[in-house]
C-alpha positions as a LaTeX table, in Angstrom:
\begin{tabular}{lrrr}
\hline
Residue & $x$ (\AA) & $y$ (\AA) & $z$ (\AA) \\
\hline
Unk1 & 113.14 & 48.20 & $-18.79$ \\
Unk2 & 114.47 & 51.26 & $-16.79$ \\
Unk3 & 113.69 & 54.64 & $-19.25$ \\
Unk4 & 116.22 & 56.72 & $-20.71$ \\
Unk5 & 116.60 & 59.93 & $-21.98$ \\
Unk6 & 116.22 & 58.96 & $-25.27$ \\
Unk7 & 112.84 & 57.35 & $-24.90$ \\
Unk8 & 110.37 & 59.92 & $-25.51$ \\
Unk9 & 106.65 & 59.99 & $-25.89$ \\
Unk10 & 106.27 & 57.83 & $-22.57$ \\
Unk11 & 109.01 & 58.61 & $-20.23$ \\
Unk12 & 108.04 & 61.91 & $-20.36$ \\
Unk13 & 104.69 & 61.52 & $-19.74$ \\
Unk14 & 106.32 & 59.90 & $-16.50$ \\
Unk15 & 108.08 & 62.92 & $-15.40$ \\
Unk16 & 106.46 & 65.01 & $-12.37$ \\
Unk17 & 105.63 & 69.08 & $-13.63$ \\
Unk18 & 107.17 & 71.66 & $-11.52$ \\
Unk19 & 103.96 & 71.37 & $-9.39$ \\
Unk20 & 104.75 & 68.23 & $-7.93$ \\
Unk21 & 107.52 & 69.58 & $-6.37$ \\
Unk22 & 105.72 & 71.78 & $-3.54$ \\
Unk23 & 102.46 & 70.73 & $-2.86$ \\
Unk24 & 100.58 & 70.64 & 0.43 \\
Unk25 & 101.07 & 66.79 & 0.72 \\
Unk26 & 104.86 & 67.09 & 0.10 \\
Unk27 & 105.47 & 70.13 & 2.53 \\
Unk28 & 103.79 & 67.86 & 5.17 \\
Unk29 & 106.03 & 65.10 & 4.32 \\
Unk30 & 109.04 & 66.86 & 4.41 \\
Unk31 & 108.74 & 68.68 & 7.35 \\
Unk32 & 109.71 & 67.37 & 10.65 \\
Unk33 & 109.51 & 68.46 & 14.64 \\
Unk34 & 113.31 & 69.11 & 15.40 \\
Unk35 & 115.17 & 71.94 & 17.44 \\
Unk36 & 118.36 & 72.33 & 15.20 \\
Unk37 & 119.74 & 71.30 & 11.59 \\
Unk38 & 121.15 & 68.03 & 13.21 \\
Unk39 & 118.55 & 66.39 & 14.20 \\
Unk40 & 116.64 & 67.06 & 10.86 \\
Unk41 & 119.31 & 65.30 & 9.38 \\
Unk42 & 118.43 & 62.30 & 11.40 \\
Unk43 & 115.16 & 61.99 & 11.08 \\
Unk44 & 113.31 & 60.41 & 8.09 \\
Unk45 & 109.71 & 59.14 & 7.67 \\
Unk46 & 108.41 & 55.11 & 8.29 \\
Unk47 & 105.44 & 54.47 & 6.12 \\
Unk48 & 102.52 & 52.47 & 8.17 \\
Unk49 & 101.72 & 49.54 & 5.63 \\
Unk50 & 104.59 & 49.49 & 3.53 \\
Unk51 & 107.54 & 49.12 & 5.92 \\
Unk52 & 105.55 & 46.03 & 7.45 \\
Unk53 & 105.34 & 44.21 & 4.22 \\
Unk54 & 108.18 & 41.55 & 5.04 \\
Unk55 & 109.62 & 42.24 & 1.69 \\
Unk56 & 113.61 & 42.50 & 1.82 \\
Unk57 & 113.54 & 38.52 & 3.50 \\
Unk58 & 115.67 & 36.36 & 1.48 \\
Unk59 & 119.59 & 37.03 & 1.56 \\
Unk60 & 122.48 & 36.82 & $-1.22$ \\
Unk61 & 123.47 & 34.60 & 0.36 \\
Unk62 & 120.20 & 31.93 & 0.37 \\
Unk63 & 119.63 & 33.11 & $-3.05$ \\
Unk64 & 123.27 & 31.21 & $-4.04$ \\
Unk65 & 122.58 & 28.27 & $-2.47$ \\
Unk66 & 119.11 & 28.03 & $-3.96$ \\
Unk67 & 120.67 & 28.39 & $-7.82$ \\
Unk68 & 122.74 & 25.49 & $-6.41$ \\
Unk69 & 120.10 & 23.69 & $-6.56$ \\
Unk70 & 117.83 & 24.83 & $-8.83$ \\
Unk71 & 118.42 & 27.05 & $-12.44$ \\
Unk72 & 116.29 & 30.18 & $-11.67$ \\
Unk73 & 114.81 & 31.51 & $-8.40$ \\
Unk74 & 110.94 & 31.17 & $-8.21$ \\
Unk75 & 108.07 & 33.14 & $-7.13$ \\
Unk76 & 108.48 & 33.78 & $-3.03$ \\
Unk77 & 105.15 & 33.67 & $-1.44$ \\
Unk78 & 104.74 & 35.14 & 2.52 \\
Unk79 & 102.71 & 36.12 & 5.00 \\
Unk80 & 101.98 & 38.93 & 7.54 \\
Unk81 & 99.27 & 40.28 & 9.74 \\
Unk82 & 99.42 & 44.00 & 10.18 \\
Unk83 & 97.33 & 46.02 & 12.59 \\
Unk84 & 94.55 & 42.71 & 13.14 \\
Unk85 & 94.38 & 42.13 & 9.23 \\
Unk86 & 96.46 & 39.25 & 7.23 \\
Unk87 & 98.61 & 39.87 & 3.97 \\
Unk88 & 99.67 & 37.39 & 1.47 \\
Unk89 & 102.63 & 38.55 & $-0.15$ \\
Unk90 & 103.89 & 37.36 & $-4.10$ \\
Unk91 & 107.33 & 38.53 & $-4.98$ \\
Unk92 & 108.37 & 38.03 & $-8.05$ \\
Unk93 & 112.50 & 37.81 & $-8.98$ \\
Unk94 & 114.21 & 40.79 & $-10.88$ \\
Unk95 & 116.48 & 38.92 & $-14.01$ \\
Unk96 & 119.74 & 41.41 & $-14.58$ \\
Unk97 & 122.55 & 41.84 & $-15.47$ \\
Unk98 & 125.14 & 40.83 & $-12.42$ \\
Unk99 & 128.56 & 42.80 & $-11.69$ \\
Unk100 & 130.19 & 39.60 & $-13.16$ \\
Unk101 & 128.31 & 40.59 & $-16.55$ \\
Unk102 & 126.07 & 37.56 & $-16.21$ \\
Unk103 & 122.24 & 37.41 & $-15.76$ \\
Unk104 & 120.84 & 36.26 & $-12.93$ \\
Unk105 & 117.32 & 36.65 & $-10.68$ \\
Unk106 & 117.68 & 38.50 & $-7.58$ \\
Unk107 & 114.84 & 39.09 & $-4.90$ \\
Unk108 & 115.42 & 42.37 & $-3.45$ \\
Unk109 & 117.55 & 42.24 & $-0.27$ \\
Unk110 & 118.98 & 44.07 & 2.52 \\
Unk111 & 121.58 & 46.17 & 0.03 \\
Unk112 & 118.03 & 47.57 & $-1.94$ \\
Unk113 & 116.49 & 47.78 & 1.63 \\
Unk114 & 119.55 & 50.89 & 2.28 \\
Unk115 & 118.93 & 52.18 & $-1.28$ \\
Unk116 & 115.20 & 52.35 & $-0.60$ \\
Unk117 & 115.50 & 54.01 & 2.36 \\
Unk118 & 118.35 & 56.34 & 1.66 \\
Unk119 & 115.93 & 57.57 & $-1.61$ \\
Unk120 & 112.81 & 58.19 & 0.86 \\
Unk121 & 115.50 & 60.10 & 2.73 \\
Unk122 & 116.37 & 62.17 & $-0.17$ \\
Unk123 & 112.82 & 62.27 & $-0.77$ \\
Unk124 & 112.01 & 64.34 & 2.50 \\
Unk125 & 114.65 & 66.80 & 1.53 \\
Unk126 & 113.02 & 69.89 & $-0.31$ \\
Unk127 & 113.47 & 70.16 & $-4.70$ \\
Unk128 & 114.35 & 66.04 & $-4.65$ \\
Unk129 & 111.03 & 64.46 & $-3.40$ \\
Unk130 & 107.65 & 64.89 & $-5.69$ \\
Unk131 & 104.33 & 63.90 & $-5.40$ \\
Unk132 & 101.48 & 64.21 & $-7.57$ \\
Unk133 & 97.92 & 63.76 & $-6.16$ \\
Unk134 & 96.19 & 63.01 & $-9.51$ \\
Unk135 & 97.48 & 59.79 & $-9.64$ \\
Unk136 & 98.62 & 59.67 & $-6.91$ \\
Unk137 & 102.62 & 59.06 & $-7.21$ \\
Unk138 & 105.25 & 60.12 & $-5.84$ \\
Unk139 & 109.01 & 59.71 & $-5.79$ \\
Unk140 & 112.49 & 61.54 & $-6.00$ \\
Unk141 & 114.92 & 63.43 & $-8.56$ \\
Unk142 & 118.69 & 62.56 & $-7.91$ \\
Unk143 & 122.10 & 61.57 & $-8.55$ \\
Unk144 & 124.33 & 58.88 & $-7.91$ \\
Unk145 & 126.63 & 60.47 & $-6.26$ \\
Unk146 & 124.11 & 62.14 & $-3.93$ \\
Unk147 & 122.61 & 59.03 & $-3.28$ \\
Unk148 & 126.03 & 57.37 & $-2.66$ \\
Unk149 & 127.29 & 59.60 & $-0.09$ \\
Unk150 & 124.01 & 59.16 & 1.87 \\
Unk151 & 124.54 & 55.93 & 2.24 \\
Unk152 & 128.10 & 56.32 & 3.10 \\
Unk153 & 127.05 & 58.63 & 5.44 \\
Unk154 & 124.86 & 56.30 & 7.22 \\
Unk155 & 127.89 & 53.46 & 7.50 \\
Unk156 & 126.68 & 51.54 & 4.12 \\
Unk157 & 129.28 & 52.66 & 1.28 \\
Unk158 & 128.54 & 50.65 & $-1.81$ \\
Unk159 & 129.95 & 51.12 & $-5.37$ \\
Unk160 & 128.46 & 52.93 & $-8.35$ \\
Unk161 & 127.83 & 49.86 & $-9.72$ \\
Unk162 & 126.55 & 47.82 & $-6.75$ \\
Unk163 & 124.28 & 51.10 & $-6.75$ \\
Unk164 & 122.80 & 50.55 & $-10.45$ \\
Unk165 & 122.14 & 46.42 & $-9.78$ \\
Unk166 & 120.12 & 47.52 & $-6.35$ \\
Unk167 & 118.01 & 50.36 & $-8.41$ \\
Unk168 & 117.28 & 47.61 & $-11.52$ \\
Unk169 & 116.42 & 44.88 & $-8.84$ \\
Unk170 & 114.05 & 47.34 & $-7.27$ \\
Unk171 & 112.85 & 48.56 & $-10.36$ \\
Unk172 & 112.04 & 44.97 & $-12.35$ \\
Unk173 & 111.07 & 42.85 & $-9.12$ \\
Unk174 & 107.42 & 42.58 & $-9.03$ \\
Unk175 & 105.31 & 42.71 & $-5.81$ \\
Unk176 & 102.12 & 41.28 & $-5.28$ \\
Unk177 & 100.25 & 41.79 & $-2.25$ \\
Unk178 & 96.69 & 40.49 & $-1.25$ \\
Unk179 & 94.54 & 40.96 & 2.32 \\
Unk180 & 92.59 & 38.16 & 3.12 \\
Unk181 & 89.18 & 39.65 & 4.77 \\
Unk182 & 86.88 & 38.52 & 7.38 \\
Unk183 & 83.46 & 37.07 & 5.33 \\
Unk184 & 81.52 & 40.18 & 3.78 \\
Unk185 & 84.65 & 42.54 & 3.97 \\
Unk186 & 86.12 & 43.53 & 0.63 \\
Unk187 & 89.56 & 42.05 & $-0.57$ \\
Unk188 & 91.73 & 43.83 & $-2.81$ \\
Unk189 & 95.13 & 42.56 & $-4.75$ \\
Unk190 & 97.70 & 45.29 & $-5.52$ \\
Unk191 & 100.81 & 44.12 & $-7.99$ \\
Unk192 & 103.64 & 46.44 & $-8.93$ \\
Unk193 & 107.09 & 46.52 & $-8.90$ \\
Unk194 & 109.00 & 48.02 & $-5.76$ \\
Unk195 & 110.00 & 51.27 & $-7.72$ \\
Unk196 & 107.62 & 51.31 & $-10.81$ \\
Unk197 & 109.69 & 53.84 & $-13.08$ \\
Unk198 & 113.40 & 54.30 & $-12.74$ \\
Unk199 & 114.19 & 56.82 & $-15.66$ \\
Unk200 & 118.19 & 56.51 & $-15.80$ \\
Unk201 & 121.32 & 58.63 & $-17.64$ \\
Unk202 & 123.11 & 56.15 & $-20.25$ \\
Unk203 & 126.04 & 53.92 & $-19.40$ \\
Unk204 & 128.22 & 56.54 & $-21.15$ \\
Unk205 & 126.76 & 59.84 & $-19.38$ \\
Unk206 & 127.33 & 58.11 & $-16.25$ \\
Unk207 & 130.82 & 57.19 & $-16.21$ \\
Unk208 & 131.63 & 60.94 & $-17.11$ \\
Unk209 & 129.50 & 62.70 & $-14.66$ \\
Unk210 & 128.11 & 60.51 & $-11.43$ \\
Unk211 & 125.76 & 63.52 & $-10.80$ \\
Unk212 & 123.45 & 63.39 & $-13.74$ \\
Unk213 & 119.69 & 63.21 & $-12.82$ \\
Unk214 & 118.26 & 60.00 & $-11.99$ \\
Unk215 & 114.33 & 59.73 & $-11.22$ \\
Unk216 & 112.24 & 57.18 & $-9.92$ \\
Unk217 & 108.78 & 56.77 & $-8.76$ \\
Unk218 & 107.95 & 54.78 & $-5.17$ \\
Unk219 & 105.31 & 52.25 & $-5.27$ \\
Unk220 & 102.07 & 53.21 & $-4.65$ \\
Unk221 & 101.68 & 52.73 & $-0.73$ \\
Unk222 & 104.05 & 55.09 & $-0.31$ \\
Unk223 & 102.16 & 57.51 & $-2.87$ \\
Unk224 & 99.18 & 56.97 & $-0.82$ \\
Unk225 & 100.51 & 56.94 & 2.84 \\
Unk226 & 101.83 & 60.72 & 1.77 \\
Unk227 & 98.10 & 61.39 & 0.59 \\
Unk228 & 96.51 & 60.56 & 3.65 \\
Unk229 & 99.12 & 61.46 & 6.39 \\
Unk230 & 99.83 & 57.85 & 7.50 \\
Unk231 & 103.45 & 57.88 & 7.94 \\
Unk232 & 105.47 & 58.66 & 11.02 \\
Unk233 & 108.85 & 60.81 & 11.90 \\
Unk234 & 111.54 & 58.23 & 13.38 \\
Unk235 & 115.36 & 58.22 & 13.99 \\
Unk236 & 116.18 & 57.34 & 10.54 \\
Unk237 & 120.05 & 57.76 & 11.07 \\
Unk238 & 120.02 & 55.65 & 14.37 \\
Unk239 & 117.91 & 52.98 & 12.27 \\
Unk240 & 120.86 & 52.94 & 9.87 \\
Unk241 & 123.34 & 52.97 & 12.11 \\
Unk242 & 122.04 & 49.05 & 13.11 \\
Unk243 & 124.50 & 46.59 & 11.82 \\
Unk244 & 121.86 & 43.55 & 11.37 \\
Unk245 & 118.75 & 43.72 & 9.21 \\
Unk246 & 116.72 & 42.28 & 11.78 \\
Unk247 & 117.88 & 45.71 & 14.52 \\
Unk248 & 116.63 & 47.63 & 11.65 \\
Unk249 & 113.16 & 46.15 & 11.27 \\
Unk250 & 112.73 & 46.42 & 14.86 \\
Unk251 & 113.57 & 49.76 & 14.74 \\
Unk252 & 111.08 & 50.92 & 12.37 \\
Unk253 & 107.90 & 49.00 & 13.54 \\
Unk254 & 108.46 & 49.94 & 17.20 \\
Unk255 & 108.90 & 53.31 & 15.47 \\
Unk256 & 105.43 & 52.80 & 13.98 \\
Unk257 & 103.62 & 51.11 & 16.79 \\
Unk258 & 104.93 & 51.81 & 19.75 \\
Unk259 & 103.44 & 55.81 & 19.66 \\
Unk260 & 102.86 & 55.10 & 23.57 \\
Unk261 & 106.15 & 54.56 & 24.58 \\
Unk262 & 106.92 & 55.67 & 28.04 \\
Unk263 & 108.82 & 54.05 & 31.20 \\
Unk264 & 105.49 & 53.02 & 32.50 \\
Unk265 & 104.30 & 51.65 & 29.13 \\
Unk266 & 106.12 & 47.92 & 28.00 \\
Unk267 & 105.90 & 46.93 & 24.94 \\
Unk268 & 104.78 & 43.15 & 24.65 \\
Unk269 & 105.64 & 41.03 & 21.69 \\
Unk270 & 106.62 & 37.36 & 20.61 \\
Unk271 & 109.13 & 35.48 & 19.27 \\
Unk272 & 106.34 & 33.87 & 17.14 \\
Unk273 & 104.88 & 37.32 & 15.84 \\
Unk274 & 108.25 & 38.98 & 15.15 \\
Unk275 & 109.15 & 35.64 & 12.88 \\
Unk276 & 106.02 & 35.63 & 11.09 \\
Unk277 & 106.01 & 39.41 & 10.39 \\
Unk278 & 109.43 & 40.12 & 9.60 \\
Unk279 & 110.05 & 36.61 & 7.47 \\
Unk280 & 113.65 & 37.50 & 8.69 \\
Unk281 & 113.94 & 34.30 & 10.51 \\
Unk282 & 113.16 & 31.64 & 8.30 \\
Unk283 & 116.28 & 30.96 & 7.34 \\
Unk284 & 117.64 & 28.95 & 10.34 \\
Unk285 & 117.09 & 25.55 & 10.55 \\
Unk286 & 117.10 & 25.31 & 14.36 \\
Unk287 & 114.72 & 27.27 & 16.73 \\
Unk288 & 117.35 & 28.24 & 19.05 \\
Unk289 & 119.55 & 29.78 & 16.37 \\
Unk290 & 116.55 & 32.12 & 15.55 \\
Unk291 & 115.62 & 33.37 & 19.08 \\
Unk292 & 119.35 & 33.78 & 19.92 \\
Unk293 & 119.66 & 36.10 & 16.53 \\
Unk294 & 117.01 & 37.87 & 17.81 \\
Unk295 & 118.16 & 38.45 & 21.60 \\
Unk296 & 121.49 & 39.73 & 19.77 \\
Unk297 & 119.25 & 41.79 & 17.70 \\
Unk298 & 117.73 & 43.22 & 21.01 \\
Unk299 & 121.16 & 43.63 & 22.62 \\
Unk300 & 121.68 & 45.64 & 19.55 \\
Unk301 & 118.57 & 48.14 & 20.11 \\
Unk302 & 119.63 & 48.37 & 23.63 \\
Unk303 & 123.38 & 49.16 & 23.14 \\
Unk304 & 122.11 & 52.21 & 20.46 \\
Unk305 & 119.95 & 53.64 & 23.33 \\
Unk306 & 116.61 & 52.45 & 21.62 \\
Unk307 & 115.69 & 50.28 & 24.69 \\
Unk308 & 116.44 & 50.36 & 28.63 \\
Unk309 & 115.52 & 46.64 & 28.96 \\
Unk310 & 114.02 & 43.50 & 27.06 \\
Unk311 & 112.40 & 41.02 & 29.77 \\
Unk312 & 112.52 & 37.36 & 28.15 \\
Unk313 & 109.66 & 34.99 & 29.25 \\
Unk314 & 109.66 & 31.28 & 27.85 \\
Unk315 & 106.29 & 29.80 & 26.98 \\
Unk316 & 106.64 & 26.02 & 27.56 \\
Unk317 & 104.81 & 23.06 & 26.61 \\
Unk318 & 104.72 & 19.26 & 27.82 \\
Unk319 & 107.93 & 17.78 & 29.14 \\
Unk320 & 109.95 & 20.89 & 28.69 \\
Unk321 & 109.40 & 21.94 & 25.10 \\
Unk322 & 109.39 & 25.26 & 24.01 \\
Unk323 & 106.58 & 26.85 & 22.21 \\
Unk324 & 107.28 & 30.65 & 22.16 \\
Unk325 & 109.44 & 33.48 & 23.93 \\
Unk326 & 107.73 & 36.88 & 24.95 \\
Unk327 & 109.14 & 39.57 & 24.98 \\
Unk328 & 108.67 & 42.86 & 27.23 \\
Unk329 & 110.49 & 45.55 & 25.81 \\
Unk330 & 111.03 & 48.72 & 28.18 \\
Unk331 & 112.28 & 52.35 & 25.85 \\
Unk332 & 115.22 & 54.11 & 26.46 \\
Unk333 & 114.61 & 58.11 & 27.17 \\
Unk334 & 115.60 & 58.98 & 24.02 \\
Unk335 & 113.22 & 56.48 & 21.85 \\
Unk336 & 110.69 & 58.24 & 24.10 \\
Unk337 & 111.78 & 61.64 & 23.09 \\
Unk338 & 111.63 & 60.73 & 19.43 \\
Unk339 & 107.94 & 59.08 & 20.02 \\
Unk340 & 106.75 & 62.12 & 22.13 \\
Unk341 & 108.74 & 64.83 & 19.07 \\
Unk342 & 106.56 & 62.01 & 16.44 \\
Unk343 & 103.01 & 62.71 & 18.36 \\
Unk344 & 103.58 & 65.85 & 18.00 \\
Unk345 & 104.52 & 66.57 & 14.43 \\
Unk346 & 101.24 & 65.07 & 13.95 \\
Unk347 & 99.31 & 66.54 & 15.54 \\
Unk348 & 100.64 & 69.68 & 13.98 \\
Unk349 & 100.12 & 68.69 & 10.78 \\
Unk350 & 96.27 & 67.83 & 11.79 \\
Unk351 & 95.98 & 71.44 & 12.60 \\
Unk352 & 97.92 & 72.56 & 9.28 \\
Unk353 & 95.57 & 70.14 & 7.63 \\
Unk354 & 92.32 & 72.01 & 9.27 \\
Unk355 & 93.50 & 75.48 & 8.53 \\
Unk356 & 92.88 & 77.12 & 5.08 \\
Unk357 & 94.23 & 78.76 & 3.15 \\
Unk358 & 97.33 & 76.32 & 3.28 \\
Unk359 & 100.53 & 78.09 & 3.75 \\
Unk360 & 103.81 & 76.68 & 3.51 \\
Unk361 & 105.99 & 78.86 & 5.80 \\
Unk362 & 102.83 & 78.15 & 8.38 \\
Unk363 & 102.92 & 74.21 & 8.11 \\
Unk364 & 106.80 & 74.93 & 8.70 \\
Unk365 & 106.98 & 77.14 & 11.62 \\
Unk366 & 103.85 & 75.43 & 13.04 \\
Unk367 & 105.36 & 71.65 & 12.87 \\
Unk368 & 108.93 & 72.83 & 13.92 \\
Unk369 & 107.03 & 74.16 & 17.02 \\
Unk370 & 107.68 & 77.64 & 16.52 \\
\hline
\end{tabular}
């Protein structure tokens, strides 16, 4: 169960000291390469592992028909390959409390998808995010309201309420993932849930002031990715401004992968590899339907000035059949811009990094280019 302010001993041994708020590893997280207030505003950070976990798959809209049919949803099992390695993936259903009043499971979806990444937004915004090394965790201080408007600001208004249900489905899902290694490599099993500590205001408090303090801690790859500089500065408000879940996952791992991107420089990838990775497509029962949702998703990317061109090229087998679709994906100038501005923060922080003592004004000036 979420904490309250009236639980004690432990929920405030969960709360981050005043340290946690301005740290070395923080600073670095929540300062981008930009040339005026604007752009800040648009630009967020993509975390390397963790946004590739295909974990936001199954819709509202499978989950009904699969109560249909069955009494409670079951454990979802997945899998994903991620930079040459392979992931199984164990998610385990959230049983709350629905806006109807009655209990049901939930797998987290696109709605906690926004919320997730509309708190990693407020996150990157200076006295909201925290981090603590010792642990390491991390996570952000704020209120409804705040956390409302952002997504309203971003095109995805949802209710106080429908706010609540997505931060208890994120905070009592459970996610289990496991690598599978190549003989005499070491495996490793991590299980959590997708926001391990959601401290809350009561029922009461919040229906008399929407902008009482709400904290909650991110899972641990995000912790980690903030400890070891693994994350990347992308177009966070053009991500969100994608009307399909499927344009926004595309977003963020071109975001993440494609660090070359120039007009000289495709970007090859398959219909097979995006449906695998992304678990996004499972849902349709015929082939076509799937590659067609993803062309539209494409069309999508294009029209938002993410990419100049998408080449299609159909792999096909005896008498006709088709066996896969590849994909060469050309970048618009300004995805190119935001990869170049990306290289670069890094490589500013790098020298930040190197140079001791750390000073904060110096990481600042020095990853804002100035």
């Amino acid at each position: 169960m979420p904490a309250t302010p009236s639980d004690s001993n432990n929920a405030h041994n969960m709360l981050p000291a005043l340290a946690d708020f301005e740290n070395r590893q923080l600073i670095l997280f929540q300062t981008f390469l930009h040339n005026t207030d604007v752009e800040r505003d648009q630009l967020s950070n993509a975390i390397d592992l963790w946004d590739s976990v295909p974990r936001y798959t199954i819709s509202r809209q499978a989950m009904s028909k699969i109560r249909i049919d069955k009494r409670f949803l079951e454990k979802y099992e997945t899998k994903f390959q991620h930079r040459g390695r392979f992931y199984v993936v164990t998610i385990t259903p959230a049983r709350v409390k629905d806006l109807d009043g009655k209990e049901r499971e939930f797998y987290p979806s696109a709605t906690e998808e926004l919320v997730e990444d509309a708190l990693r937004k407020l996150a990157a915004d200076q006295h909201a995010g925290w981090f603590d090394r010792s642990k390491p965790w991390s996570g952000v201080v704020f209120s409804l309201y705040a956390l409302r408007q952002e997504l309203k600001r971003r095109g995805h208004t949802r209710s106080y309420s429908e706010i609540v249900l997505a931060l208890e489905i994120l905070n009592k899902s459970n996610i289990e993932i496991t690598n599978l290694p190549e003989p005499g490599q070491p495996s490793f099993t991590t299980s959590e849930a997708y926001l391990p500590h959601l401290t809350r205001v009561t029922r009461g408090l919040l229906c008399e002031d929407p902008n009482a303090k709400w904290l909650v801690r991110f899972h641990t790859f995000v912790a980690l990715s903030i400890d070891e500089v693994t994350y990347r500065q992308f177009n966070y408000h053009l991500m969100m401004s994608h009307t399909t879940q499927l344009a926004r996952w595309l977003h963020k791992q071109l975001a993440l992968k494609y660090t070359f991107a120039s007009l000289m420089n495709s970007f090859e990838t398959r219909y097979s590899t995006i449906k695998r990775d992304s678990g996004l497509l499972d849902n349709y029962t015929r082939e076509r339907d799937a590659i067609e949702a993803l062309q539209q998703a494409f069309t999508e990317l294009k029209k938002h000035q993410v990419l100049l061109n998408v080449a299609r090229k159909n792999v096909v087998g005896p008498r006709g059949k088709l066996l896969d679709v590849i994909f060469s994906l050309t970048p618009s100038p300004k995805f190119i811009y935001d990869m170049k501005a990306s290289n670069k923060r890094i490589n500013n922080t790098q020298a930040v990094i190197s140079s001791k003592p750390f000073n904060s004004a110096k990481a600042v000036g020095i990853a804002r280019g100035s």
